[in-house]
Each structure stands twice: as C-alpha cells, then as structure tokens.
C-alpha positions, 0 to 999 in steps of 0.5 A: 505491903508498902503502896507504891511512891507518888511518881509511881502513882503518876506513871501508872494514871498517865499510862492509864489515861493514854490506852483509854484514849487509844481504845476510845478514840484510837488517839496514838502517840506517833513514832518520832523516828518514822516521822523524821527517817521515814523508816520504823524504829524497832518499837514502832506499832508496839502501842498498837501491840499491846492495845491489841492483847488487851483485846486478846487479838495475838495474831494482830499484836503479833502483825503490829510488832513482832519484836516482843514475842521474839525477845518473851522467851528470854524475859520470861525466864527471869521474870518469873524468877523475879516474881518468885523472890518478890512473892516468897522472899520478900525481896525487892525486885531488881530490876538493874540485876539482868545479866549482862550476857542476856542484855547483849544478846537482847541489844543485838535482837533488837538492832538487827530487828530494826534493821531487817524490818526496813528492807523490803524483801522483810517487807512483811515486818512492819506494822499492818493490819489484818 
C-alpha cells in the first residue's frame, strides 16, 4: 500500500486540527456569503453538519444542512462502486470520472436548494438548532 503524498498529509492535519477546535471550543469557520448577502449559501451549517454526525446527532445534522441527505442517494451509488475498484482491482479512484448527466443534475439540486432555502415560506431550510 502506497502512504499518501505530503499535501495530502497536510490536508488531513489541518482538517484534523479545525473539527478539534469546532467540538472543543465550538471555534467555526463563518460563511463568507451569509456575512456579505445576508442570505445562506447552499453549504452553510454544513461544518455543523458534520460536527453533529460525528456526534451520531442525524436528526441536528439533518436541521443544520438538509442539502447532503438530498444529494446521498446519488453519491452513494458511485461511491461505493469506486470503493469496489479501489479495494479489489486495485485501481485508482477517479474521482473526475463522475458522469456528466449526474454532475448536472447535482449542480441543479444544489442552486435551486440555495434558492428555495432563502425564501421565507421554506424558512424551515436554514440552519437551526433543536
């Protein structure tokens, strides 16, 4: 098995250092667009997200970003398959291999997402805790 490459390394240690600080001392990384606009971005509460399913909270992961349960059932899919190739063909995952068709449809998901979460009849999209 081949060890990862020194950006890589990095990557990993710096994301590592940032939820240690988010779970510790709840230090999160602000949304630029909600500070600029006042209006949330597709991703925003998608740090809070994830803090929460490493908490095994999925109903407050869920409340804090709706938008990656939507889009799981079309990741997953490939994902495992790329999985499968990575495991027991020992290919390379290709990650830039995602079809086109699925890209579009994801891209589509997602703006009319950050659309409808900022209405205020789907007031119910943004981030809140329970």
């Amino acid at each position: 098995m081949k060890w990862p490459s020194k950006k890589r390394m990095i990557i990993l240690f710096v994301f590592l250092i940032v939820v240690y600080l988010s779970i510790h001392f709840n230090i999160l990384i602000p949304c630029p667009i909600l500070l600029i606009t006042k209006r949330y971005c597709p991703g925003c509460g998608i740090t809070r997200m994830f803090l929460s399913l490493l908490k095994l909270d999925f109903y407050q992961a869920f409340r804090y970003n709706p938008l990656i349960f939507i889009l799981l059932p079309i990741l997953l899919p490939y994902l495992i398959y790329q999985l499968y190739i990575y495991l027991y063909q020992k290919k390379d995952i290709l990650i830039n291999h995602y079809p086109k068709k699925i890209l579009w449809l994801m891209l589509i998901i997602v703006v009319i997402y950050g659309v409808i979460r900022n209405i205020p009849y789907f007031s119910f999209l943004a981030p809140t805790t329970v």
